[in-house]
C-alpha positions as CSV (number, residue, x, y, z in Angstrom):
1,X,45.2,-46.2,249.1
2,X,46.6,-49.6,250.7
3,X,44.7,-52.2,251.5
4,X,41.9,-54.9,250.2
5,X,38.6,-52.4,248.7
6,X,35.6,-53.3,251.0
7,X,33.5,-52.6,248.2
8,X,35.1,-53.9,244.4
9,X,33.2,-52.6,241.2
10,X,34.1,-54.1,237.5
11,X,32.7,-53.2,234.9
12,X,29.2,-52.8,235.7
13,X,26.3,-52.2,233.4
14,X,22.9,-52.0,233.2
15,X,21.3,-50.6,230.0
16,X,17.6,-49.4,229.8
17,X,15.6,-48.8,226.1
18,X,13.4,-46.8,225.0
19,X,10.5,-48.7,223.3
20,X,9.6,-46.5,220.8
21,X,13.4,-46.8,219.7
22,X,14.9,-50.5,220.1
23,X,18.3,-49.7,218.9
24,X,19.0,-46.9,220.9
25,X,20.2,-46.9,224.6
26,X,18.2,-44.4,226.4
27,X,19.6,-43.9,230.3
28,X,22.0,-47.0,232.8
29,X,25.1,-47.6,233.8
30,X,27.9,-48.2,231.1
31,X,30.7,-50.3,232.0
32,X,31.9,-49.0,235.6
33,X,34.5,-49.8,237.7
34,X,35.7,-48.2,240.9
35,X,36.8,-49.4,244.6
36,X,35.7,-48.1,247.8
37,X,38.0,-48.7,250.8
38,X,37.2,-48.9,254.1
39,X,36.4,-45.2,256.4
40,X,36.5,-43.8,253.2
41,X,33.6,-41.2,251.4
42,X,33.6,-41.2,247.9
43,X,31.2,-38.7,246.1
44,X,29.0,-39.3,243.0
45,X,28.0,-36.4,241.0
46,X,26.6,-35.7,237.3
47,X,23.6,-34.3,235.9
48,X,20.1,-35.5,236.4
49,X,19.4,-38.7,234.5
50,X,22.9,-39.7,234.4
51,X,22.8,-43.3,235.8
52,X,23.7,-42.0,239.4
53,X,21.3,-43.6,241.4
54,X,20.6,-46.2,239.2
55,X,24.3,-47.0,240.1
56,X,23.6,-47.1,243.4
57,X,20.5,-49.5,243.4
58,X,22.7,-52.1,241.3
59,X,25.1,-51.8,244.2
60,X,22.9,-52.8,246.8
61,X,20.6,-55.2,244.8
62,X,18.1,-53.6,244.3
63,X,18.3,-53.9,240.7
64,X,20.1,-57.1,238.8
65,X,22.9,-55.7,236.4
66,X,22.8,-56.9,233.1
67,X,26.7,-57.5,233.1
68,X,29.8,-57.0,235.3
69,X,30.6,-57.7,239.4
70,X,29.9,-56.0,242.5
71,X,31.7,-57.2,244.8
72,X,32.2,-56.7,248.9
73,X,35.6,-58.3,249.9
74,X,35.6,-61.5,248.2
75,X,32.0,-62.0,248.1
76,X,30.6,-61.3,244.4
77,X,26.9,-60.4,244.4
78,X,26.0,-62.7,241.1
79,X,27.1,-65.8,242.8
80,X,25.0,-65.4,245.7
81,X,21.1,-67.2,245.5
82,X,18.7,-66.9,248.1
83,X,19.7,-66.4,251.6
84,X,23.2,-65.8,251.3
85,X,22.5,-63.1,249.2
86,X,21.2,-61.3,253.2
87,X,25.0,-61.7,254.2
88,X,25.7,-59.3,250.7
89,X,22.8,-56.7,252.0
90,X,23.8,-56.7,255.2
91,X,27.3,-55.3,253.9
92,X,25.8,-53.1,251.9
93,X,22.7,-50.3,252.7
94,X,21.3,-47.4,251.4
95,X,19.7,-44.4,252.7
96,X,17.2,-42.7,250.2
97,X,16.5,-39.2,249.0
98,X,13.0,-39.2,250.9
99,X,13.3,-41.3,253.9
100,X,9.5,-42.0,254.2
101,X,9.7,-44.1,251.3
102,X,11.1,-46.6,253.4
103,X,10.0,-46.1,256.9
104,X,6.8,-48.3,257.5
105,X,4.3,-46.0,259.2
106,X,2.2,-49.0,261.3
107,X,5.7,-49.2,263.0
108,X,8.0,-47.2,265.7
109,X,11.3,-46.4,265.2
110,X,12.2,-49.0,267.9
111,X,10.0,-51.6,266.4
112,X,11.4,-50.3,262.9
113,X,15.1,-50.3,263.7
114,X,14.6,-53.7,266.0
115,X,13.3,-55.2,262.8
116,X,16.7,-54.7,260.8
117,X,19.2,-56.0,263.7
118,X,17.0,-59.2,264.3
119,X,17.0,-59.7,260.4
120,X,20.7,-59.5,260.2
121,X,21.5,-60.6,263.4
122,X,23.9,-57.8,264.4
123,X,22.9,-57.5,267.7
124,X,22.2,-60.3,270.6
125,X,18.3,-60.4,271.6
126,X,17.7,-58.8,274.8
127,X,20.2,-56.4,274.3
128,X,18.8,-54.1,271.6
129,X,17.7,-51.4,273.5
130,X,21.1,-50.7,274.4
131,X,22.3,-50.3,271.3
132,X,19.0,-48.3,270.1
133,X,20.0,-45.7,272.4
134,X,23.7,-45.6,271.6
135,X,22.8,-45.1,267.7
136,X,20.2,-42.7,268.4
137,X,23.0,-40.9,270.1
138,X,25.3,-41.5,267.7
139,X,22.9,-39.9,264.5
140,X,21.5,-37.0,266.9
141,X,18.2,-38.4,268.2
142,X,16.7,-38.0,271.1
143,X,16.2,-41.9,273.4
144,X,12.6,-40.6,273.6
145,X,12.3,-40.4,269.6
146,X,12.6,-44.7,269.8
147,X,8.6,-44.6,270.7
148,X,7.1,-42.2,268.0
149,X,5.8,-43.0,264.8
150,X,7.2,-41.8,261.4
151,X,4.5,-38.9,261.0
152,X,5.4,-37.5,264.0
153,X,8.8,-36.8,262.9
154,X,10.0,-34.2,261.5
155,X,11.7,-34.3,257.9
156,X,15.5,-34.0,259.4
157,X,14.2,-36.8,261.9
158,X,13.0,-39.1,259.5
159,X,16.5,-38.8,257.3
160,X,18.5,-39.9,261.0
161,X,16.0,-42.9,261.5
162,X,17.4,-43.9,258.2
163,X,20.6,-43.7,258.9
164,X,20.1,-44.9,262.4
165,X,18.5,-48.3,260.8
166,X,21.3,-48.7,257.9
167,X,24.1,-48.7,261.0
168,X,22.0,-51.1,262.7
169,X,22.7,-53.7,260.4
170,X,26.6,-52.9,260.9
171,X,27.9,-52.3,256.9
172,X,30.5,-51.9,255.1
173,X,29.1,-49.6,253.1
174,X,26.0,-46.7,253.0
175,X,24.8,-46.0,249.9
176,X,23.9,-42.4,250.1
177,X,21.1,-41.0,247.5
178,X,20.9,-37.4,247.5
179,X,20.0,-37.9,251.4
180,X,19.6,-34.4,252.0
181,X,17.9,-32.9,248.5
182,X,14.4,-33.5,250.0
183,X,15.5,-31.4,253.4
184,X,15.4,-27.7,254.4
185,X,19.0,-25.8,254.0
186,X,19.2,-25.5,258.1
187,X,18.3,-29.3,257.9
188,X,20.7,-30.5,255.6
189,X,23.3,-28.9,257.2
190,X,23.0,-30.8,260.8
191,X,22.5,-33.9,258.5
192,X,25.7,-33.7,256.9
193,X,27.9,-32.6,260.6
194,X,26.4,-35.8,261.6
195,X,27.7,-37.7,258.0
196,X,31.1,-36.1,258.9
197,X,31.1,-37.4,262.1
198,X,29.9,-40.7,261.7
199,X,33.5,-41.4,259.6
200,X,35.4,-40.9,262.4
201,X,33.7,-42.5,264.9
202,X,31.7,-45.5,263.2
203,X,34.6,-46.1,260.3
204,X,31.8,-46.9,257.7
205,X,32.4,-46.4,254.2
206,X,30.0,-43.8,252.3
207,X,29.3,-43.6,248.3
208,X,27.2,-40.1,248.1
209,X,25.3,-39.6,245.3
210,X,24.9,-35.8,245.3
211,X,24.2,-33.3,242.6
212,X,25.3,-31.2,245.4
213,X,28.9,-30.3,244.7
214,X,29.3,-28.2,247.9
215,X,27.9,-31.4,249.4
216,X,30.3,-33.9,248.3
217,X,32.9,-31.1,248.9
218,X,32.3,-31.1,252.4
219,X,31.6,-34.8,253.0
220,X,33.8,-36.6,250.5
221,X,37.9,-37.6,249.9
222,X,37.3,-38.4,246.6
223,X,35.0,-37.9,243.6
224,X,33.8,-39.4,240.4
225,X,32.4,-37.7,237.9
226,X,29.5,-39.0,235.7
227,X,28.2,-38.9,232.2
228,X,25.4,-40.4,230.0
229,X,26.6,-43.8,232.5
230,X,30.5,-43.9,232.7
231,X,32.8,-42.2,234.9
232,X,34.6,-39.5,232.6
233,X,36.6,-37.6,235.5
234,X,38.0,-39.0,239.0
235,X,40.2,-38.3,241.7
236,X,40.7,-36.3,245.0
237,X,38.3,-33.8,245.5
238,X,40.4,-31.5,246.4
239,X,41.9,-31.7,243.4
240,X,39.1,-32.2,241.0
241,X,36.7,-30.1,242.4
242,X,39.6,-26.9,242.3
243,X,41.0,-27.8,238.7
244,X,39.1,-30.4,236.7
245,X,40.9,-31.1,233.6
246,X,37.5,-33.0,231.6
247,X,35.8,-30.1,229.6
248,X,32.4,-31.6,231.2
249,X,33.4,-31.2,234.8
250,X,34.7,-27.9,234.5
251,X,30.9,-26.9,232.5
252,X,28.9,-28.6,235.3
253,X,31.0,-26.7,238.0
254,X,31.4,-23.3,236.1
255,X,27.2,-24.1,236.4
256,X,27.8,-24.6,240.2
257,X,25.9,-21.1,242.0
258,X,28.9,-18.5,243.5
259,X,28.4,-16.1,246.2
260,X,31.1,-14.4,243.8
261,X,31.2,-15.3,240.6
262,X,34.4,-16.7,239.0
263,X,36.4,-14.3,236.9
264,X,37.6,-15.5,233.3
265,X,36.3,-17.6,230.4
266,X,33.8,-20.4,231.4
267,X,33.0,-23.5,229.5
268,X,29.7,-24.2,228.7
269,X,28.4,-27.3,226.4
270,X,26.1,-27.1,223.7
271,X,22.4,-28.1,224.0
272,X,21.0,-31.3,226.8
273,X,21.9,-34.7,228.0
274,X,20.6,-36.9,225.4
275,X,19.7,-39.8,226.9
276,X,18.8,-41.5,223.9
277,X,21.9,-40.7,221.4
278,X,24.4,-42.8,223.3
279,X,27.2,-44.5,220.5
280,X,28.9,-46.8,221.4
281,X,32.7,-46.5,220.9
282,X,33.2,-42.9,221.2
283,X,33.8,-40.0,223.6
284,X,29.7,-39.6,225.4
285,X,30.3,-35.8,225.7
286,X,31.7,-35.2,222.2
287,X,28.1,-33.9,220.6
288,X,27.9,-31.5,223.1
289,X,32.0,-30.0,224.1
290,X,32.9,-27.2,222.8
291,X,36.1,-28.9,222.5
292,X,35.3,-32.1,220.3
293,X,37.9,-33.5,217.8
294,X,37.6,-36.1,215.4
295,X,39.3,-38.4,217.2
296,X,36.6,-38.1,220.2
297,X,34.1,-40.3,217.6
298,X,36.5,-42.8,219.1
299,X,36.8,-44.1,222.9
300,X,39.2,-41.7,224.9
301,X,42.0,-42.7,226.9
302,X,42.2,-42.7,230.7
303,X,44.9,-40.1,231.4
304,X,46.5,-39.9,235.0
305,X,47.6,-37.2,236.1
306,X,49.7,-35.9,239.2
307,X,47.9,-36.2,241.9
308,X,46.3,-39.8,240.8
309,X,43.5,-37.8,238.8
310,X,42.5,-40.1,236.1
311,X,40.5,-38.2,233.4
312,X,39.0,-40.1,230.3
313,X,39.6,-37.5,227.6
314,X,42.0,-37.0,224.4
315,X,42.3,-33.5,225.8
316,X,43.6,-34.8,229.1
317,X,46.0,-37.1,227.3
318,X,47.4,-34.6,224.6
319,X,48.0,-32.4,227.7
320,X,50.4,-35.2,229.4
321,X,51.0,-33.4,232.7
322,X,49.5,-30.7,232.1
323,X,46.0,-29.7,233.4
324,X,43.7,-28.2,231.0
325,X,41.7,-25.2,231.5
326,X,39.3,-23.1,230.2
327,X,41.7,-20.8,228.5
328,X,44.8,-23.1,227.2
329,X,41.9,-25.7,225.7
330,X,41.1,-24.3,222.7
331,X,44.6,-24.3,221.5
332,X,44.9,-28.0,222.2
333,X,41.8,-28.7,219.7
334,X,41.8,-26.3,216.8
C-alpha cells in the first residue's frame, strides 16, 4: 500500500512472569512489528491468552512496553512526557469488549461525549451539539439518546456511545477489542454494518481484535495472525482466511464452526497454548504442530508469498511459491 503508515509498530514487546516461575515467560507481546495505513481495517485474531489485547493496550498507552516503538506518523509514543503524550491519545482510541467499563454512569452521553471533544479540543465550544447529533447519526443513535444515562441503554447502545466518544476525539486510529463478543448475535450484526460503514464515510483506520473470524472477515482487508505473542501468519484476508499456508492458522480455522463442514483432512495441534513454555529462539508453535521439524527449535523465516502473504514458517519457506495445505504438508516434513 503507498503511502506514510498512520500508525508504525517496531518491534514491540511486553513480557509478563509468572512468579512462581522467574525464568519463564508466561503471556505479552514478543517483538511485533506491523503498519496500519490510513481508511484501512486490519484484523487481529489468535487464541485466547495470546497477547491480542494486551497488544492493543500497549498501542494506545494504556500499558508502557518494555521495548520497541509505537509510532503515529512521526510522533513516537516513548518520547512523549506528560501533556504531549494527549496529542498521541488523541490519535489513538480504543473501544472495549464491554463498553460499560468505560462509560461513567453519574454522566449523560452528551455530558460523556462533551467531555472527550473539550479534552482534545476537536471541536469549537458552543458548537458541540452539532456535531453530537451528526455522530449520533453517523453510529446509529437516536438525537434523543444524547440525554439518557448509561443504564438506560441498551447493550448495542452502549457499544455505539463508545464508538460515538472515540470519533469525537477525531483519530487516526480505533483500537477495536472484541467490540461485539459481549453483544447478542442480532446486535452484533447492526454493530458491525455500522463498522463497515464508518470506513467509508469517516476514513478512520481500525485494528480489530476479534477471535471472531467471520468477524474480521466481514470487517477487515487484511489480517494478522497471532501466537504465544508474535505474528506467525499475515496478509490479505481474502487470501489468508481461504488458504493459510502456517499449520496454526489453518488448525484455528479448520476449528472455525461450518454451517457445512469442510470436506478432506484437517489439521489439528497437539494439546493447549502454553503460556508458560515460551523459548526463546525457536518456532512458538513447534511443541504443538503436527508438522514440527528439527529445524523449527530454531527461529523460522518470514516467507512471502504471491499475493504479499508473509508467513513465518520453514514449511512456508521449503514450499517457495507454493501454498501448503493440509494434504501436501506431511510430505514436506517427514
Amino acid at each position: 500500500m503507498n503511502g506514510r503508515p498512520v500508525l508504525s509498530v517496531r518491534k514491540l514487546t511486553k513480557l509478563f512472569f509468572n512468579p512462581a516461575r522467574p525464568d519463564a515467560i508466561s503471556v505479552g507481546v514478543r517483538g511485533v512489528s506491523f503498519d496500519i495505513h490510513r481508511g484501512e481495517a486490519v484484523g487481529l485474531i489468535g487464541e485466547s491468552g495470546c497477547g491480542k489485547s494486551t497488544l492493543g493496550r500497549c498501542l494506545v498507552g494504556l500499558q508502557r512496553p518494555d521495548g520497541g516503538e509505537v509510532a503515529v506518523g512521526e510522533t513516537i509514543m516513548s518520547e512523549l512526557r506528560g501533556r504531549q503524550l494527549r496529542t498521541f491519545r488523541k490519535a489513538v482510541q480504543i473501544v472495549f469488549q464491554r463498553p460499560e467499563t468505560c462509560l461513567n454512569p453519574r454522566m449523560t452521553v452528551f455530558t460523556f461525549v462533551k467531555q472527550a471533544m473539550r479534552n482534545f479540543q476537536t471541536v469549537p465550544s458552543g458548537e458541540e451539539r452539532a456535531r453530537m447529533i451528526e455522530l449520533a447519526e453517523l453510529v446509529g443513535l437516536r438525537a434523543d439518546t444524547l440525554g439518557r444515562f448509561p443504564h438506560q441503554l441498551s447493550g448495542g447502545e452502549r457499544q455505539r456511545v463508545a464508538i460515538m466518544r472515540a470519533l469525537a476525539c477525531k483519530p487516526d486510529v480505533i483500537v477495536l477489542d472484541e467490540p461485539t463478543s459481549a453483544l447478542d448475535v442480532s446486535v452484533q450484526a447492526q454493530i458491525l454494518k455500522t463498522l463497515r460503514d464508518l470506513q467509508s464515510r469517516v476514513g478512520t483506520s481500525f485494528l480489530l481484535i476479534s477471535h471472531d473470524v467471520a468477524v474480521v472477515r466481514y470487517i477487515c482487508s487484511r489480517v494478522m495472525v497471532m501466537y504465544l505473542g508474535v505474528i506467525i501468519e499475515e496478509g490479505p484476508s481474502d487470501i489468508v482466511l481461504s488458504r493459510p499456508a502456517h499449520p496454526y492458522t489453518q488448525a484455528l480455522l479448520a476449528a472455525t464452526p461450518r454451517l457445512r463442514p469442510k470436506q478432506g483432512e484437517q489439521v489439528s495441534l497437539r494439546g493447549e497454548l502454553a503460556l508458560d513454555q515460551v523459548i526463546a529462539g525457536e518456532c512458538p508453535v513447534r511443541a504443538r504442530c503436527p508438522f514440527a521439524h528439527e529445524r523449527c527449535k530454531t527461529a523460522p523465516p518470514v516467507a512471502v508469498l504471491p499475493g504479499n502473504q508473509r508467513v513465518a514458517c520453514w514449511l512456508a519457506a521449503d514450499a517457495d511459491t507454493t501454498r501448503p495445505t493440509p494434504s501436501t504438508s506431511r510430505k514436506a516434513f517427514p
